[in-house]
MIRO-179223 format. One record per residue (C-alpha): residue number from 1; residue in one letter; x negated, y negated, z negated. Coordinates in Angstrom, 2 decimals, padded with zeros to 5 digits. Example, Ala and Ser with C-alpha at 12.3 -4.5 7.8 and 13.67 -1.06 7.14 Angstrom:
2
1:A:-012.30:004.50:-007.80
2:S:-013.67:001.06:-007.14
//
This chain:
400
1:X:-073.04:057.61:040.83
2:X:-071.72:061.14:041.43
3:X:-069.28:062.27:039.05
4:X:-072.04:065.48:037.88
5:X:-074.60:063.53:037.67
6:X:-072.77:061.24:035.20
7:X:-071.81:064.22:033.36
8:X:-074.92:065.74:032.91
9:X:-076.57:062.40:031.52
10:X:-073.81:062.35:029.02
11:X:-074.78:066.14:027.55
12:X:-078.24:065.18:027.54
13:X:-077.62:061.97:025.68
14:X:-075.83:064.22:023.53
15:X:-078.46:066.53:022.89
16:X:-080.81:064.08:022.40
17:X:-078.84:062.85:019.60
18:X:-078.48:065.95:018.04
19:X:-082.24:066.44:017.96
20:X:-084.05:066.71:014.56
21:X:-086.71:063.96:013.66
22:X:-088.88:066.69:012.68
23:X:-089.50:070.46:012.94
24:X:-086.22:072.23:011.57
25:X:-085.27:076.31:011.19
26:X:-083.19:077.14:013.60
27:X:-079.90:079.11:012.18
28:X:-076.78:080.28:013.64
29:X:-074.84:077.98:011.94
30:X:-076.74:075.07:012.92
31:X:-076.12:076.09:016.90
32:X:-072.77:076.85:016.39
33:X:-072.05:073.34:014.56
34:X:-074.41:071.89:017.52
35:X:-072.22:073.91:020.43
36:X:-069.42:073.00:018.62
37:X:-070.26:069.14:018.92
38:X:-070.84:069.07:022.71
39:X:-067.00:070.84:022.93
40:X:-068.54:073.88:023.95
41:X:-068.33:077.60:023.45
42:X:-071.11:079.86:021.67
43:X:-072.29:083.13:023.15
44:X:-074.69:085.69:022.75
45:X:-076.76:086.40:019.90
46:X:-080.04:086.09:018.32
47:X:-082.27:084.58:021.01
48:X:-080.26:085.10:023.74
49:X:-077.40:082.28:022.32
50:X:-075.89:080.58:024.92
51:X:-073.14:077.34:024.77
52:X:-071.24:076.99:027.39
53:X:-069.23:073.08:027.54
54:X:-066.83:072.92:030.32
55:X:-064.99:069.50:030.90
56:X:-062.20:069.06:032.57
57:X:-061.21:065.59:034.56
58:X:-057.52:064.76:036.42
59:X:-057.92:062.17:038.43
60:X:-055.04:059.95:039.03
61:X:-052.25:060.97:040.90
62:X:-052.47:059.92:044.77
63:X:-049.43:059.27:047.21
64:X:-049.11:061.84:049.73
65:X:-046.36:063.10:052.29
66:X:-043.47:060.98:053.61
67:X:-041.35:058.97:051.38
68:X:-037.27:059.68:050.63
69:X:-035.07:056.90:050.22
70:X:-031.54:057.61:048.76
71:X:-028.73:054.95:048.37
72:X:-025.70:054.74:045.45
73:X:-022.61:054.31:045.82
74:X:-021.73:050.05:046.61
75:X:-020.92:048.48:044.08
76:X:-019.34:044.56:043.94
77:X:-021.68:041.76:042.91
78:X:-020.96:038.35:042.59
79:X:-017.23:037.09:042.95
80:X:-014.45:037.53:046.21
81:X:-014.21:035.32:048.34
82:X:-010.98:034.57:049.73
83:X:-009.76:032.65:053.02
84:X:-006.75:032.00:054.41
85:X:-005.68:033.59:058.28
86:X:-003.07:032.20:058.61
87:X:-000.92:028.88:058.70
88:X:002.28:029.23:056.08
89:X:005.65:031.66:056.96
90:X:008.96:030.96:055.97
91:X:010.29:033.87:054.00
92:X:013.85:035.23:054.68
93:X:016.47:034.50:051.92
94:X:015.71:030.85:051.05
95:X:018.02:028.86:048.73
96:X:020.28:026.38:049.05
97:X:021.38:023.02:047.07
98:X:024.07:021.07:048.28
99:X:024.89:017.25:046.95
100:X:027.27:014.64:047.76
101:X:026.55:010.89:047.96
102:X:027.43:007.67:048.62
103:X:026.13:006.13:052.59
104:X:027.25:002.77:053.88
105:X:029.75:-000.08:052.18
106:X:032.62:000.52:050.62
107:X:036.03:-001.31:052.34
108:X:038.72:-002.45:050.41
109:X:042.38:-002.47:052.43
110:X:045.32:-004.08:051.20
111:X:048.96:-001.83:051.74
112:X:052.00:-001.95:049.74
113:X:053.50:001.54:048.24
114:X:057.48:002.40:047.77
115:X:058.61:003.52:044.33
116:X:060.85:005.66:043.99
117:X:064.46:004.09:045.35
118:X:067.16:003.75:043.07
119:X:070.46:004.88:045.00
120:X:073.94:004.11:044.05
121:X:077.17:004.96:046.25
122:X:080.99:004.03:046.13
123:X:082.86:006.36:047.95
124:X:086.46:004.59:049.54
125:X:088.94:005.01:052.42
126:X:088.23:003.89:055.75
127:X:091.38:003.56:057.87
128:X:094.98:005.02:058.46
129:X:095.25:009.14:058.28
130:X:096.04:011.20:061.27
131:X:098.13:014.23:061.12
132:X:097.80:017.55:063.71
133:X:099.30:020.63:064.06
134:X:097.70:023.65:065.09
135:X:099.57:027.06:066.25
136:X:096.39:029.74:064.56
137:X:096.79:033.63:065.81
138:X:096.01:035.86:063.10
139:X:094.29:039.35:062.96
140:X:096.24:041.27:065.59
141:X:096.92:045.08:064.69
142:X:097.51:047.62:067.34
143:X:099.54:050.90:067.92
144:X:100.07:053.41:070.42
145:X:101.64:056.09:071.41
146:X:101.45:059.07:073.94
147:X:104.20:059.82:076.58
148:X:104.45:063.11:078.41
149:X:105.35:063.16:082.35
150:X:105.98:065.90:084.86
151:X:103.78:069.12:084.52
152:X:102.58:070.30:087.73
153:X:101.46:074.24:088.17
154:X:098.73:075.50:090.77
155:X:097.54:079.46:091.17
156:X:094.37:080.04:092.48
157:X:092.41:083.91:092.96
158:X:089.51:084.83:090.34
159:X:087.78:087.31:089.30
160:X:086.82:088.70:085.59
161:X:085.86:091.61:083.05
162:X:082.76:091.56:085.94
163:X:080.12:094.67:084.97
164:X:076.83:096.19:086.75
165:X:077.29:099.00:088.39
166:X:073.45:099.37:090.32
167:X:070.49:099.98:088.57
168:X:068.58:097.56:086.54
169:X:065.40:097.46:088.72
170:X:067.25:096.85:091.88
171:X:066.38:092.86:093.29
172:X:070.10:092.06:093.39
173:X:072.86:092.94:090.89
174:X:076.18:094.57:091.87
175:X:078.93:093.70:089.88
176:X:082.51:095.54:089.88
177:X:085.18:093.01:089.10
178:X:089.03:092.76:088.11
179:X:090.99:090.48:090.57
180:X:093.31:088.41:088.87
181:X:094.63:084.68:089.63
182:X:094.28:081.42:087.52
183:X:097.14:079.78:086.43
184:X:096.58:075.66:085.91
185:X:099.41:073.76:084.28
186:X:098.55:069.96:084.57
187:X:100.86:067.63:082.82
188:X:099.99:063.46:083.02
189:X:100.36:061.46:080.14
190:X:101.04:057.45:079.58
191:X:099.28:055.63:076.62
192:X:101.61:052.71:075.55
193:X:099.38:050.17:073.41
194:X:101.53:047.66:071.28
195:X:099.83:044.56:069.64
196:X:101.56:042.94:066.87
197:X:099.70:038.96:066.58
198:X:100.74:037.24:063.45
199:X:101.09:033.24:063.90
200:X:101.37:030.31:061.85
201:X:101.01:026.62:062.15
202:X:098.63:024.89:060.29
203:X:099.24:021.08:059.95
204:X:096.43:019.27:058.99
205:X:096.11:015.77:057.49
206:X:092.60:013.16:057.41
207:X:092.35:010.95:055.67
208:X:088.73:008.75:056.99
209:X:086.77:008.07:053.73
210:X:083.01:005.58:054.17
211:X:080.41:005.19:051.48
212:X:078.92:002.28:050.39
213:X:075.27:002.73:049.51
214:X:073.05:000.26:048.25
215:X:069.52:001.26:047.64
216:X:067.15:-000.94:045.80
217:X:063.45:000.16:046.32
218:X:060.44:-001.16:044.04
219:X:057.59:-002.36:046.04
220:X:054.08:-002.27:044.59
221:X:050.88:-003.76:046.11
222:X:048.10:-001.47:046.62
223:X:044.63:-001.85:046.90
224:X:042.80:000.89:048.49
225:X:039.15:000.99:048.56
226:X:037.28:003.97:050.81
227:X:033.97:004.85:050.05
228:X:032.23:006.60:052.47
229:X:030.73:009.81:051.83
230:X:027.95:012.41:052.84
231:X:026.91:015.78:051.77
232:X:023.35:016.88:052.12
233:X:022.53:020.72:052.37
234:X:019.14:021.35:051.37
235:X:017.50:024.48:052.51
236:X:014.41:025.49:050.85
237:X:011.95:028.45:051.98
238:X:009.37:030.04:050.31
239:X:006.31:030.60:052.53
240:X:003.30:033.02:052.55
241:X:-000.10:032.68:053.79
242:X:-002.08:035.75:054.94
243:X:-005.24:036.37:053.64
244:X:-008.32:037.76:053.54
245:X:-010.89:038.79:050.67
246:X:-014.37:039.41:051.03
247:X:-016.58:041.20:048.41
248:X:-019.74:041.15:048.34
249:X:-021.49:044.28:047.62
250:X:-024.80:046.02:046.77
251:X:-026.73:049.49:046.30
252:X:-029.58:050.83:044.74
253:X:-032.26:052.24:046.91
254:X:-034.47:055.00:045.43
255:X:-037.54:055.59:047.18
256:X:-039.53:058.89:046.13
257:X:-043.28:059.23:046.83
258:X:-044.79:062.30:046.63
259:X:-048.30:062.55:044.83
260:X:-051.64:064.82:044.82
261:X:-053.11:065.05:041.42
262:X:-056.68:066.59:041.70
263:X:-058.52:068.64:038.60
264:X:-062.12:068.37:038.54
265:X:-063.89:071.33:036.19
266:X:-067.37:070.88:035.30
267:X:-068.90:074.18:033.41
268:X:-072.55:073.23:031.83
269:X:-074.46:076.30:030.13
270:X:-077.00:075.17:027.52
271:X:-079.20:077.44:025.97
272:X:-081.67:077.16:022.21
273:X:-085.81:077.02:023.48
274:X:-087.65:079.53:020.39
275:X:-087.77:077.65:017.00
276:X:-085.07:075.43:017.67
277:X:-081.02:075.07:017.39
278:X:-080.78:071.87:019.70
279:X:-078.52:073.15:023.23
280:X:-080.86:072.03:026.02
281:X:-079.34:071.98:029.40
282:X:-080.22:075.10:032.03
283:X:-079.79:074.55:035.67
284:X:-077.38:072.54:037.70
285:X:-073.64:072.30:036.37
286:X:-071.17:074.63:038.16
287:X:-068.28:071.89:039.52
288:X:-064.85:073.26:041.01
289:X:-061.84:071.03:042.01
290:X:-058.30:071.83:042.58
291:X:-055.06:069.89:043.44
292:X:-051.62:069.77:042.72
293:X:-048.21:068.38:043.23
294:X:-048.16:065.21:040.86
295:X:-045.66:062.62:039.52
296:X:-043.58:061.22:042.19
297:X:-043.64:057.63:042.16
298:X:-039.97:056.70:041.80
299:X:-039.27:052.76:042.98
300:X:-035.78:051.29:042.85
301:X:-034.18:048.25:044.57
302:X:-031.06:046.30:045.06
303:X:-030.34:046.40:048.56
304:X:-027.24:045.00:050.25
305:X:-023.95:046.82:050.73
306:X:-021.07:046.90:053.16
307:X:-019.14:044.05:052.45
308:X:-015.54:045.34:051.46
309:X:-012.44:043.25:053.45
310:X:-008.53:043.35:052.33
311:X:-005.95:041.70:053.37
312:X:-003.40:039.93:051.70
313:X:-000.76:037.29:051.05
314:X:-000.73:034.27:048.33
315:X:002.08:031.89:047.98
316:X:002.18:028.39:050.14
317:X:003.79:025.42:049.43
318:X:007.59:025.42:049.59
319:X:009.24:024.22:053.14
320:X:012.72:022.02:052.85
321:X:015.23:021.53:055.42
322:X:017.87:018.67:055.09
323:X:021.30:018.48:056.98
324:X:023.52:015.59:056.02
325:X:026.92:015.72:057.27
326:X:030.04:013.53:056.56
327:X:032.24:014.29:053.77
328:X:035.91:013.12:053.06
329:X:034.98:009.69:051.61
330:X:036.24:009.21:047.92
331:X:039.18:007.09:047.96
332:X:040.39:004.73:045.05
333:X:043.23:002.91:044.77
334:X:044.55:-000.43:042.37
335:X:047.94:-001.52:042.06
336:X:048.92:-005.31:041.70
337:X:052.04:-006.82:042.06
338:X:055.75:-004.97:042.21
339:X:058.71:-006.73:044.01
340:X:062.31:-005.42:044.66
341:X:063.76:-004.70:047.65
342:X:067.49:-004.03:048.05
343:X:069.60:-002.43:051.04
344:X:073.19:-002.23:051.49
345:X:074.62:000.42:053.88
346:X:077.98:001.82:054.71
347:X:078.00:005.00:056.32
348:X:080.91:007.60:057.22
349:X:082.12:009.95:054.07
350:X:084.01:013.34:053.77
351:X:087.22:012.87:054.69
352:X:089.78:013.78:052.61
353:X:091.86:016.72:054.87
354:X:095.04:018.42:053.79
355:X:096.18:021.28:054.91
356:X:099.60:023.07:054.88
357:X:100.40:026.39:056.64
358:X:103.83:027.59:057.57
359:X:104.51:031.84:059.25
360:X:106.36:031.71:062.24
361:X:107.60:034.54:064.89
362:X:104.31:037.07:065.74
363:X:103.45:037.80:069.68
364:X:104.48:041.17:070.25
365:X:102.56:042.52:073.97
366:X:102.90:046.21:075.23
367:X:100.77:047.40:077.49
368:X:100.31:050.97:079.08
369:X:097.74:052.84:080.65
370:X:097.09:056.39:081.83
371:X:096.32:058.98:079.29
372:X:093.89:062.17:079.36
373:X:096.10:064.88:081.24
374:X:097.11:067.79:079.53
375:X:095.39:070.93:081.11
376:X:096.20:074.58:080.18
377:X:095.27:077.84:081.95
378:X:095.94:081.38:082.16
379:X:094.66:084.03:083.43
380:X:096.33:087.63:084.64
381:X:094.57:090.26:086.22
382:X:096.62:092.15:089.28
383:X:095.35:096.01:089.13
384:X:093.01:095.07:092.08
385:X:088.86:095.46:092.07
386:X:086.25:093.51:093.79
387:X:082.56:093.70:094.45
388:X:079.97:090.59:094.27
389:X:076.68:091.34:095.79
390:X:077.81:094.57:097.69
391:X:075.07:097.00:098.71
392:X:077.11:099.67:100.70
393:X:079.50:099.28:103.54
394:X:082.44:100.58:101.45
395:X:081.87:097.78:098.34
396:X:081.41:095.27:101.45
397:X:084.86:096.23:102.47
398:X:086.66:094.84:099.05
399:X:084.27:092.25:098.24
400:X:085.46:089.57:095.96
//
């Protein structure tokens, strides 16, 4: 059924409803209330009344145009998951435990052990004494003297009081000197050295002394048992394993659906036949449509994410390394029985010397050897000059 047609029927059911069983005035209240009734507008007046119902009908919206989807932001759902990469590391810096213990049988060996000796010693002579005399130099002392010989004189030319006499920038001085002659006077000397060594004899008288020594020593058994020994060094390393996380994520996609929503308006003009208030229909409704964005249709879903990976470490199992080496066994010892033992001994002693010393005549030696000359000089000029390093013929004439 059109939609006008289904209108119309429904203001002329209307109508018919509002029609009178019998003949009634007609009034312009009754049309109003009538007009009023079928939603429509009065206008005009007297005959010429007309109502005027307009209806208006949206139909629902319609999807139109191309969908937009947007994403959130990922967000974790459900729990990690977490796998291991890699086989256990040994971290730097482990620690250490060292113990000792016992390893093999114990062995028992039987040895004896000295106390401490007990020593006594009579001291007696030994023999005849000897007597020997013995001439012994003392500290010698020394003195000397100087003796004088024969001077001997020698003369010899010089020069002195020398003085520059060219000028200062010249390459070679010229000096003017005094002649004069050198006088030596040389006169030898003799050291004479006497040493003066004091003497005495020394007689001296042994007398051979031995010692008797008898040494009594208490001997103890000993019983010695070694146990052997071993220390262990254990190294322990804490270890990581490298991991990696997974979490699982998801996001919400909204998809947005545009719509069309259309307006049907339907415009029906009734007007009131002579003698009556009852709207009768007149002529074919006037229908217009428009349309118009509508309601998007907004759907949401939970879609997968990116799954998000870290890496990591967790703790493994602690690693051990033991190294047993020997140690110094631990040693015990038992004592059992103690006997004596005794020694007798004579060995040589101190002897007893005497001494006696008696001055006799020193050694008197003289002995002489040349002395440091004695040297003196003088000088005496004659009245006569010289030149050194002449530069003219003339000073090359007297040169020194």
């Amino acid at each position: 059924m059109r939609f006008s047609s289904l209108v119309a029927a429904t203001t002329l059911g209307l109508v018919v409803a509002l029609a009178p069983a019998g003949p009634v005035l007609a009034g312009p209240a009754e049309r109003q209330a009538n007009c009023t009734a079928l939603g429509g507008t009065l206008s005009g007046s007297g005959n010429n009344q007309t109502c005027t119902v307009t209806t208006v009908v949206v139909s629902p919206d319609v999807p139109s145009g191309t969908a937009t989807t947007t994403f959130s932001e990922d967000r974790p759902v459900g729990d990690p998951v977490t796998v291991d990469t890699s086989r256990p590391v040994r971290q730097p810096n482990p620690t250490m435990s060292t113990e000792e213990r016992d390893t093999g049988e114990a062995t028992v060996v039987r040895t004896e052990r000295a106390g401490t000796p007990v020593v006594t010693e009579e001291e007696r002579d030994a023999g005849e004494d000897t007597s020997e005399d013995v001439v012994v130099a003392g500290t010698p002392t020394s003195t000397t003297r100087t003796e004088r010989g024969t001077p001997t004189t020698t003369e010899q030319p010089t020069t002195t009081n020398c003085r520059r006499v060219n000028d200062e920038r010249s390459a070679k001085p010229v000096e003017k000197c005094d002649r004069a002659v050198l006088t030596t006077r040389t006169t030898p000397t003799t050291v004479v050295t006497t040493t003066t060594t004091p003497q005495e004899r020394v007689t001296t008288t042994t007398q051979p002394r031995e010692t008797l020594v008898t040494t009594t020593t208490p001997v103890t058994e000993v019983f010695t048992t070694t146990q052997p020994r071993e220390s262990c060094t254990t190294t322990t390393f804490q270890t990581q394993i490298a991991t990696a996380t997974t979490q699982q994520t998801e996001r919400t996609a909204t998809t947005t659906q545009p719509t069309t929503r259309t307006t049907t308006t339907t415009k029906t003009a009734f007007n009131f036949p002579r003698g009556t208030d009852i709207p009768t229909p007149t002529g074919t409704p006037a229908i217009s449509t428009s349309s118009a964005a509508g309601d998007s249709i907004i759907t949401t879903a939970d879609v997968p994410g990116t799954p998000v990976v870290t890496t990591g470490t967790r703790p493994g199992e602690p690693e051990s390394d033991v190294v047993c080496t020997p140690t110094a066994p631990v040693i015990t010892s038992a004592d059992g029985d103690t006997r004596e033992d005794v020694e007798t001994a004579t060995v040589p002693a101190e002897p007893t010397v005497t001494v006696t010393r008696e001055e006799i005549d020193p050694l008197v030696v003289e002995t002489e050897a040349p002395g440091v000359p004695i040297v003196t000089t003088d000088t005496r000029t004659t009245g006569q000059t010289c030149y050194k390093n002449p530069a003219t013929a003339e000073q090359r004439r007297n040169r020194c």
